[in-house]
Every structure is written in C-alpha cells, then in structure tokens.
Steps between C-alpha positions, in 0.01 A plus 500: 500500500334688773211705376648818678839413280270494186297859573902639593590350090180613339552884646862509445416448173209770502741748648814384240212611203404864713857544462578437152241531329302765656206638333505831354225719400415525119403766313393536121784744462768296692385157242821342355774668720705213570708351234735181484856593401511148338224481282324840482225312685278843678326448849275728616551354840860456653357220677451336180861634322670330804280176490579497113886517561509180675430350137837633392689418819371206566468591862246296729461740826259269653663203733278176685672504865426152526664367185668749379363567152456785296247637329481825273125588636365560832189331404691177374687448844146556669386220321832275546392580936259306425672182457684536828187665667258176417248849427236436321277795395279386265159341624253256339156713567336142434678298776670772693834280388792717471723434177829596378330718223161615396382621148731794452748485816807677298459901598676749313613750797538755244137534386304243693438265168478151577604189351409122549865399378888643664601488130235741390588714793840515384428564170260807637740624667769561196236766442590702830888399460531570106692177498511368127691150525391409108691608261494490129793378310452688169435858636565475888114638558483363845164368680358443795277177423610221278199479287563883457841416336326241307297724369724703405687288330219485197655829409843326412340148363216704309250183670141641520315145636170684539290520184132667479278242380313762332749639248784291556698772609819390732593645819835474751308580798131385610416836637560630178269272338207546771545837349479466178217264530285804659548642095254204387257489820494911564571456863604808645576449835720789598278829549603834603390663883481834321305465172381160512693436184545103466795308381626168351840542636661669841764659321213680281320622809867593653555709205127652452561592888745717409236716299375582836855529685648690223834262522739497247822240604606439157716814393717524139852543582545734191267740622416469784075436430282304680268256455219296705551161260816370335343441197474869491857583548576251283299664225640784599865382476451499069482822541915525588563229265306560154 
C-alpha cells in the first residue's frame, strides 16, 4: 500500500469520527442529557449515547479498505492499518529499534489512558460504551468485567474467601477487608480538603463531605424528608412503621 493510500484511510477515518461523533460542549447543567431508550443508560455527551448504541445494535461503522473487516472503534481499525501498513510506531530509546509495541502501546482515544495489552484496551473501553457482556444468571445484574460478575456472585453463594487474621472475621470482597483491617491498625487514610477531618473508609469521608455540601440524596418516600446518610433515613423510616 502506497503511503499516500494509507494518510487517504487514516483521514477518512478522522473525518467519518468529526461526523458522527462530533464533540459537543459540556456544561454542569447540561450533565446526563442523553439517555438510551434500551437500557435507561444517561450520556451526558451524544457522542457517547451514539457510541454506546452500537453495543445494542451490534453495528461496526468502521471498515479496513484493504481486507475488508470491521471494527466497532475507530481506534481498533487504526491499529488493524498497521498490519497492512508494516507501521511501526513504537521505538526502542536503547537501540533506536522500532517494535511492534512498547510498554503501554494500546491508547484509549476517549481519554488518552494507555494500555500495554489490546484486551485491556477493550475492556477500558466498555467504560466509554456502557457495554456490560456479563451477566448474572440468578438476578440478571449485568457487568462489564468478568471478575466483577465474579464478585458478585458471593452475594448469591454467601462465599466470603477473605478472612482478617486478626479477628477471624470473613469477608466477600478484599477491598472490604483492607477496610476493615484499618479498624485494628487506625489507619485513616481518607482526609477531608475542608476540615482536615481523616477517615478509615471513602464512603465515610463521601458522607462527612456532605456536612460541608449540605447534600441530602437519600429522601423517605412517605414524607418526603431528607437525609445526608441512609442510615439516617433508615432510622428515620421506624418512625412510619412503629
């Protein structure tokens, strides 16, 4: 392929993503406008609501003139060139070699975050697309990682595999018992911008923030109140029911 032929794919693809999936401006008050008519999904892009669709259609926009094959990102036929290009981008600094890939040659065009596997690209990218291919068979929760559904799954089996060595206490995730150990050690690594408050936990400084914020998301549906923590509302809830 002539490298004139290869500049003409490379910006018919550029000008294919101007088109369709065209940047707009974003505003705190224009945040979630966009929503999926088949799963609820919101956007606050329409860039992203229209890249997201493709996960329901199946659609793959994105076709290699040399071979024909299609691809549902721009940045995964980019890389496919490649292949029929001979390009290689990626240069040894030590012996000036150029290689096939370098430490993190995978590039999210979305945000710019790199990855030293296409896999872990792809994965990445379910982030942008809202794609959730893992499903679970006792409550349909869907995922977008497999270890995420395997996770999950602990909920349904009642497994907890990690156990504090300190108390014996069991635990389904491992975050959950990194937390827990900070209750024996005193760690509080999570401190407050405003008051300098420290905590053992991120959702304790997310819901000391709201001190500061004066958020209240959880609201009792028999009266309407508001609250800053659910634990709150739900003491608040025996109110209705004693």
């Amino acid at each position: 392929m002539a490298a004139t032929s290869d500049m003409e794919i490379l910006n018919d693809v550029r000008r294919k993503e101007r088109e369709d999936f065209s940047v707009e401006p974003s505003t705190s008050s224009e945040k979630k406008l966009h929503r999926c008519e088949e799963c609820s999904r919101q956007f606050s892009r329409l860039s992203d609501l229209k890249r997201h669709m493709r996960t329901h259609t199946g659609e793959k926009r994105y076709t290699c003139d040399e071979c024909s094959r299609q691809f549902g990102v721009s940045h995964a036929l980019k890389i496919h060139l490649r292949t029929h290009t001979g390009e290689k981008p990626y240069r040894c600094v030590e012996c000036e070699t150029h290689e096939d890939s370098g430490d993190k040659p995978y590039k999210c065009e979305e945000c710019s975050r790199q990855f030293s596997r296409l896999d872990d690209l792809q994965t990445h990218m379910r982030t942008h697309t809202g794609e959730k291919p893992y499903r679970c068979e006792e409550c349909s929760r869907q995922f977008s990682q497999l270890g995420h559904l395997k996770t999950h799954m602990r909920t349904h089996t009642g497994e907890k595999p990690y156990k504090c060595e300190e108390c014996n206490k069991q635990f389904s995730q491992l975050g959950h018992l990194k937390g827990h150990m900070r209750t024996h050690t005193g760690e509080k690594p999570y401190k407050c911008e405003e008051c300098s408050k420290q905590f053992s936990r991120l959702g304790y400084l997310k819901d000391h923030m709201r001190t500061h914020t004066d958020e209240k998301p959880y609201r009792c549906e028999e009266c309407w109140k508001q609250f800053s923590r659910l634990g709150h509302l739900k003491g608040h809830m025996r109110t209705h029911t004693s």
